[in-house]
Each structure stands twice: as structure tokens, then as C-alpha cells.
VOLO-853139 format. One record per residue (C-alpha): residue in one letter; residue number from 1; y, z, x. Coordinates in steps of 0.001 Angstrom, whole numbers. Last residue first. Example, Ala and Ser with C-alpha at 12.3 -4.5 7.8 and 13.67 -1.06 7.14 Angstrom:
<recs>
[rec S 2 [-1060 7140 13670]] [rec A 1 [-4500 7800 12300]] 
</recs>
This chain:
<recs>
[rec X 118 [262688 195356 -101470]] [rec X 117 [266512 195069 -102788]] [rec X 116 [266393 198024 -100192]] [rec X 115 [270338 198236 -98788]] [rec X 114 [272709 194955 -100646]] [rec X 113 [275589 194672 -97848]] [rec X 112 [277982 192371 -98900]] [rec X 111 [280328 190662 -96547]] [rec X 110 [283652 188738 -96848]] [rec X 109 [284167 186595 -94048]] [rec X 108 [288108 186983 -92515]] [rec X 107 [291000 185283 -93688]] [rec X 106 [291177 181320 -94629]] [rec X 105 [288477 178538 -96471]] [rec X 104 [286640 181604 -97413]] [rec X 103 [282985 182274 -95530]] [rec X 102 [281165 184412 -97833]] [rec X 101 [277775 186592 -97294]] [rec X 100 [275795 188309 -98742]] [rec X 99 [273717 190588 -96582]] [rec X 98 [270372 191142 -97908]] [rec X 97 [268027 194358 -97304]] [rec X 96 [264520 194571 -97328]] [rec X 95 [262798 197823 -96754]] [rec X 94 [260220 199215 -94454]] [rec X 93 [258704 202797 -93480]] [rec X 92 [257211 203041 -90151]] [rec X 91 [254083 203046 -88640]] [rec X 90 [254034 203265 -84968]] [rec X 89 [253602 199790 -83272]] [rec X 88 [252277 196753 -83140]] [rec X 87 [254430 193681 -83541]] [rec X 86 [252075 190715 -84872]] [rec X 85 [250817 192570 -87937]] [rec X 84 [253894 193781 -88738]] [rec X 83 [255750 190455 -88460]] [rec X 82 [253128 189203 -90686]] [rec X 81 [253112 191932 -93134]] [rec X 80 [257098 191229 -93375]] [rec X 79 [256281 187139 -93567]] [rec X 78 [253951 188190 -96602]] [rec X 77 [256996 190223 -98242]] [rec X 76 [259580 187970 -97676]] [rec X 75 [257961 185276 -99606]] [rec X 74 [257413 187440 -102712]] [rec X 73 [261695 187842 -101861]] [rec X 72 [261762 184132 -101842]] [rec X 71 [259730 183774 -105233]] [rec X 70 [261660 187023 -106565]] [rec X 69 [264820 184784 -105644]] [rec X 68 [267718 186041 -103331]] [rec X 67 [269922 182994 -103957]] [rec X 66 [272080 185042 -106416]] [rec X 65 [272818 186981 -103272]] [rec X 64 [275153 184122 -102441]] [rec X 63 [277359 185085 -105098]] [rec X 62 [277221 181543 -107566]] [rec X 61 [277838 177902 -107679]] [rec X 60 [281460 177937 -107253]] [rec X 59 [281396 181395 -105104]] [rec X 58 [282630 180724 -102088]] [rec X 57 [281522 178936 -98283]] [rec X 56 [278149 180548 -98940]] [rec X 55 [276199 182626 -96869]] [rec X 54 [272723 184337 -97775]] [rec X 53 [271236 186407 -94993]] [rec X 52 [267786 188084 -95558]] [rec X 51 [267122 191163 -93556]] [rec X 50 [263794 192227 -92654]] [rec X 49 [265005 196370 -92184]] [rec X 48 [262258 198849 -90431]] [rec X 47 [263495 202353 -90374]] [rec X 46 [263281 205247 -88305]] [rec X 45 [267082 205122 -87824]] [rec X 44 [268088 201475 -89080]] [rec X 43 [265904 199238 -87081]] [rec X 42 [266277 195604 -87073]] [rec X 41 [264819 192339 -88268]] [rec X 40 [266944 189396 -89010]] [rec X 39 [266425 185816 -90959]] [rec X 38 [263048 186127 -91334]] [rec X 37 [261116 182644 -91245]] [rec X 36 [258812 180895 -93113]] [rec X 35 [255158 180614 -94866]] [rec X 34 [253368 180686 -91658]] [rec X 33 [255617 182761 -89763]] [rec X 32 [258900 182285 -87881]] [rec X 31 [260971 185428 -86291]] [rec X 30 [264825 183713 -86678]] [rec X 29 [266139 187222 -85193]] [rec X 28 [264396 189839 -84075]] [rec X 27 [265068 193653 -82755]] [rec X 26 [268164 194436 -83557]] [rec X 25 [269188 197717 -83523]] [rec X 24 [271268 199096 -86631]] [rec X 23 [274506 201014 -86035]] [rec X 22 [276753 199920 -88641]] [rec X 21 [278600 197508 -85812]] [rec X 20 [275389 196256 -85209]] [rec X 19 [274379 195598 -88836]] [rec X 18 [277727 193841 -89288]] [rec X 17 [277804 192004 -85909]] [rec X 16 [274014 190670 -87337]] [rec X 15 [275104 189673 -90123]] [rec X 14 [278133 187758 -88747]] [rec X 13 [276298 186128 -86500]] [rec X 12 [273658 184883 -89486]] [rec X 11 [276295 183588 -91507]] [rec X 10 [277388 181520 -88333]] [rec X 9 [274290 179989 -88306]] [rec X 8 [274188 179452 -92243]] [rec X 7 [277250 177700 -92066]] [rec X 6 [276654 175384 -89245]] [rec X 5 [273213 174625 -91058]] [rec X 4 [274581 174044 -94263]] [rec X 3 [277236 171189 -92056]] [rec X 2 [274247 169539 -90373]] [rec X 1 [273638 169869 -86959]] 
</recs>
């Protein structure tokens, strides 16, 4: 595995522990679709949340969320319908959030949770 990937994958746990911890109910995680995959998809209340995780090891090239294109979130949005579309179920409203994420050299992750970007 190569060193981004390590990072991302453990960018990802902590996500999800975060969400958890705040209450949100996983439901997928890594869901691929034709044009990509969706990092996390929970429930917040009545709410659908496709969660994009961005970690970085700091901030030299920029806040991870900085990564959060309107390309990638355009990309989002047809994986979302997808998901949908594949998961039957009542209706429910939907947002996007992204957790930001960054993994410092020591001390805990520091993690930034950006509610309805989408």
C-alpha cells in the first residue's frame, strides 16, 4: 500500500469515529459508482450525509478541504443519485458534508467538520 493510501485509510477511520461519536449512523463506506466512489454515507437524524474525507499530513500545500473541487463535488452529485437510485428507500433530504482532515507528525488528528458544502 502506498504511503497516500495509508493516509487516506486512516483519514477515513477517523471520519467515521467523528461522525459516530456525533451521533451519525453509518450506513456505507467506500460505495463505488461509475464515475467513483463515496468516501462515507450516513444518516444524521432524517438526513442523508455523502461525506467526502480529505486528509493531509499538514498544511504545506493547502487545508485539505481546499481539495474539495466543484469538478469533484459535480462528481459527488451523480455518485449521490447513484447511491439513491441503488438504495431504495423513503425520500429523504441530502447534503454533502466534508471532514478535513490533518494527521500532524505528533498529538492527536485535527478534524474539520464542513456540514452541507452541497
Amino acid at each position: 500500500m502506498r504511503a497516500e493510501d495509508a493516509v487516506g485509510r486512516h483519514g477515513e477511520e477517523v471520519a467515521a469515529r467523528h461522525l459516530v461519536e456525533r451521533g451519525y449512523e453509518l450506513l456505507d463506506r467506500n460505495w463505488r459508482g461509475t464515475a467513483g466512489e463515496l468516501d462515507l454515507v450516513a444518516l444524521d437524524g432524517g438526513t442523508l450525509v455523502v461525506v467526502e474525507v480529505k486528509t493531509r499530513r499538514g498544511t504545506a500545500y493547502g487545508h485539505p478541504a481546499e481539495a474539495v473541487t466543484p469538478a469533484k463535488l459535480r462528481r459527488i452529485r451523480r455518485l449521490t443519485a447513484q447511491w439513491l437510485h441503488e438504495h431504495p428507500g423513503p425520500r429523504r433530504a441530502v447534503r454533502v458534508d466534508v471532514v478535513a482532515i490533518v494527521l500532524p507528525r505528533r498529538g492527536a488528528a485535527q478534524v474539520e467538520h464542513l456540514t452541507g458544502v452541497l
